[in-house]
N, CA, C and O of each residue as an XYZ file, in Angstrom:
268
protein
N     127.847    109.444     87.479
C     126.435    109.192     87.296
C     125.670    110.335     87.944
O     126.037    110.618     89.084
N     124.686    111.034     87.431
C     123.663    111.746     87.688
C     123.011    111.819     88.284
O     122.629    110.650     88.336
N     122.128    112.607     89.262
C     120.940    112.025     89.251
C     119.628    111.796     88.455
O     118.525    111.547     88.943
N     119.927    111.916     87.219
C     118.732    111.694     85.892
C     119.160    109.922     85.957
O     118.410    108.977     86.201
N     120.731    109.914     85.620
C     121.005    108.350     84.930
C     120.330    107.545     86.445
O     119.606    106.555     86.336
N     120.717    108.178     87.897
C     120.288    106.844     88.365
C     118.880    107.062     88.787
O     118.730    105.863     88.550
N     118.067    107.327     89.063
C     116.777    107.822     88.814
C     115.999    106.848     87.897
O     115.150    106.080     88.349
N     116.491    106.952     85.941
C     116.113    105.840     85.402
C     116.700    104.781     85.805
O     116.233    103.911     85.070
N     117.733    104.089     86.797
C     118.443    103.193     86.543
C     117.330    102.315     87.724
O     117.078    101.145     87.437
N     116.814    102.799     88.783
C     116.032    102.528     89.682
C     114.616    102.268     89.177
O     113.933    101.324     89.574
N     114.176    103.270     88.173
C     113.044    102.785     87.942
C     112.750    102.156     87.375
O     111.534    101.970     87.323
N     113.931    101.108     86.263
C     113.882    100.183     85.542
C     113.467     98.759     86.166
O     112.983     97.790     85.582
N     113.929     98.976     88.049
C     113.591     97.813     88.086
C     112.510     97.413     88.272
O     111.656     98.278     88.466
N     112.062     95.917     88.296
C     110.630     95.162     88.107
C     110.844     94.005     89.029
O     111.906     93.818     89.623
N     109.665     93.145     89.137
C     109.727     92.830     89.953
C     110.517     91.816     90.453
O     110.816     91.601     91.628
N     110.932     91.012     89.126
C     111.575     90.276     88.810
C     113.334     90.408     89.504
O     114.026     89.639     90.171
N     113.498     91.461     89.069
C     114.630     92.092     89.504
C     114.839     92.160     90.822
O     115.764     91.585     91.396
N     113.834     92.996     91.456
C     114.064     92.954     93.084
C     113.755     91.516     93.952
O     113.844     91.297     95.160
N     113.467     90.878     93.136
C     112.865     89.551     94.033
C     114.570     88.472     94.139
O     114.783     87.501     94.864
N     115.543     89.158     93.091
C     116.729     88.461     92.598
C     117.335     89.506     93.275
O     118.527     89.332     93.023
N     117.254     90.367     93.895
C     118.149     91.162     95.012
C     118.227     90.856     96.258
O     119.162     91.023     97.041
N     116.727     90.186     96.488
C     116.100     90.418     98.300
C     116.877     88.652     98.145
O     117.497     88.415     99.181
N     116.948     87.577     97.226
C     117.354     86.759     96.701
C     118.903     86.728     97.856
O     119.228     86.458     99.012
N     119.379     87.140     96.746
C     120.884     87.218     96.805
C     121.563     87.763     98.546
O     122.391     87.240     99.292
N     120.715     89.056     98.659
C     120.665     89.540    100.194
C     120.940     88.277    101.093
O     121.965     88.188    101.770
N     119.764     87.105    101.055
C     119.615     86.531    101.903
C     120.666     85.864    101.803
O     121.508     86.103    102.669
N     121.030     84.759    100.701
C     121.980     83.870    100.797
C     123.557     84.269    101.120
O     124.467     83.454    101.275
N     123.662     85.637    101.181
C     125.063     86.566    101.702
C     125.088     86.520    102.882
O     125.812     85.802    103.573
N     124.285     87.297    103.234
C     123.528     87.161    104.943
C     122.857     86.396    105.568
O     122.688     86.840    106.704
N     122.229     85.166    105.364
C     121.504     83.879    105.974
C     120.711     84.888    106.700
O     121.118     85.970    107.123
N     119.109     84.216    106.820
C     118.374     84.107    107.412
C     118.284     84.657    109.290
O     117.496     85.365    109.916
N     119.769     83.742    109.726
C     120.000     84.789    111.710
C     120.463     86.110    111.934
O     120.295     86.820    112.926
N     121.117     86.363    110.794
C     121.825     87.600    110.223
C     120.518     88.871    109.921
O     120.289     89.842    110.642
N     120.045     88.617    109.071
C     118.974     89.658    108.594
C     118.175     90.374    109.426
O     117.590     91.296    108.859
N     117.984     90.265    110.460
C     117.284     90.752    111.804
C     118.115     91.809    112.318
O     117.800     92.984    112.505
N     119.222     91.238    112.522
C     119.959     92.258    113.047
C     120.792     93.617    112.527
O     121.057     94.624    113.183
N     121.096     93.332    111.223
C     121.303     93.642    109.860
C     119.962     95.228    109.617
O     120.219     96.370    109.235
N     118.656     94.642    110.013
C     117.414     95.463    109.487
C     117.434     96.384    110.911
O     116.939     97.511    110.913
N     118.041     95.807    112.099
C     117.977     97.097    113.455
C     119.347     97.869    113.355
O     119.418     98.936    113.964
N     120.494     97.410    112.607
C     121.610     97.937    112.684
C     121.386     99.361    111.183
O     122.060    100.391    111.156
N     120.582     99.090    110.397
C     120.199    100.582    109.207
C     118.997    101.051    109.930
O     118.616    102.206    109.738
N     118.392    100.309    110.703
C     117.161    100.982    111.216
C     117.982    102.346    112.157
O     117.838    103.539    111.889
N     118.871    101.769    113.323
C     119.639    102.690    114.336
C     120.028    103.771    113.084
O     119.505    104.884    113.035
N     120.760    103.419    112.337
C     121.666    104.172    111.468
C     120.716    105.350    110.950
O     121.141    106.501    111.052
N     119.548    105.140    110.441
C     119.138    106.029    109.423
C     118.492    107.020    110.222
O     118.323    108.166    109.806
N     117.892    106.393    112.054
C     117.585    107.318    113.293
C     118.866    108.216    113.275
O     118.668    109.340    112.813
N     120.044    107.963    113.655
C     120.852    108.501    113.845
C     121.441    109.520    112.923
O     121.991    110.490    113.444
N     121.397    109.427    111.634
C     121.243    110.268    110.756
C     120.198    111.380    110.293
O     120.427    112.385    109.620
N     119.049    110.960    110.803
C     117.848    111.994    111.045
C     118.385    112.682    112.499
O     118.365    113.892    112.725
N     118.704    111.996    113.115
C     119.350    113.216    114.461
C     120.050    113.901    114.227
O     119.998    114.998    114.784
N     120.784    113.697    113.548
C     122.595    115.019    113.270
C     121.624    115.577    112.202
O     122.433    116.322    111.649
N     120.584    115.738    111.578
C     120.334    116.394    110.632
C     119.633    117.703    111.568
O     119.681    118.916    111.361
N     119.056    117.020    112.533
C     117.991    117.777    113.394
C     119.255    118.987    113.876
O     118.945    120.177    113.942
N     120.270    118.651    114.101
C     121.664    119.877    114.749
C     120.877    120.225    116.424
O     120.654    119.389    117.300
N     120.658    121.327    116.456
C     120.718    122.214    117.462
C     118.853    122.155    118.324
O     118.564    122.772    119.349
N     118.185    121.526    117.770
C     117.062    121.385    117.946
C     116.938    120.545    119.124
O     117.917    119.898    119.495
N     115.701    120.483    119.826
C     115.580    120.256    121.268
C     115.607    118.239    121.415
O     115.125    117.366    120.693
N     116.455    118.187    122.767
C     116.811    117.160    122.700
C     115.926    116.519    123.828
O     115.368    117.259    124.638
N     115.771    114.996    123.903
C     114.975    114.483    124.899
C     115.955    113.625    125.688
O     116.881    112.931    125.269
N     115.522    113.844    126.960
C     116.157    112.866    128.225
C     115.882    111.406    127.890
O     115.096    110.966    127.051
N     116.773    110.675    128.800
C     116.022    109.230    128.322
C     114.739    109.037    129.595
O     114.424    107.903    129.956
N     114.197    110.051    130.084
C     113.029    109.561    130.915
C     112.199    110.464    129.872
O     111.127    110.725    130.418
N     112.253    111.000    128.695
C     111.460    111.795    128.253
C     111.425    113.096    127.774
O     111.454    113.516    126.617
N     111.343    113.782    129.046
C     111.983    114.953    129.283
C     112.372    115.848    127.953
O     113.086    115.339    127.089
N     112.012    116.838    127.850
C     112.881    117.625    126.499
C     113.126    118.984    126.814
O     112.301    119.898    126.807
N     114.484    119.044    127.123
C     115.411    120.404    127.140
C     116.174    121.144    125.615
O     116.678    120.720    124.575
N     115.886    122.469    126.247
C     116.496    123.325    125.028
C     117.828    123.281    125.063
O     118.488    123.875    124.211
């Protein structure tokens, strides 16, 4: 697959569609689950914007930012 095919394949959906995703999400994952679930891609996608950053200046955990 492309990125043309999935591109249209995304923009096909409506609303209908995503409301039968966020749907399904839940009843996989229940309701106590989903919280933690939304901080565990939240960490992830930080953490992936960091290794993208490489060599660029890093911060202490009081703040602090060394080269």
């Amino acid at each position: 697959m492309n990125f043309n095919a999935a591109s249209m394949l995304i923009g096909r959906l409506g609303t209908t569609e995503i409301l039968l995703i966020v749907l399904v999400v839940v009843l996989l994952f229940g309701p106590k689950l989903l919280p933690k679930l939304g901080q565990t891609l939240g960490d992830s996608i930080r953490g992936f914007k960091d290794g993208l950053g490489g060599d660029e200046k890093k911060e202490d955990n009081d703040g602090k930012t060394e080269a």
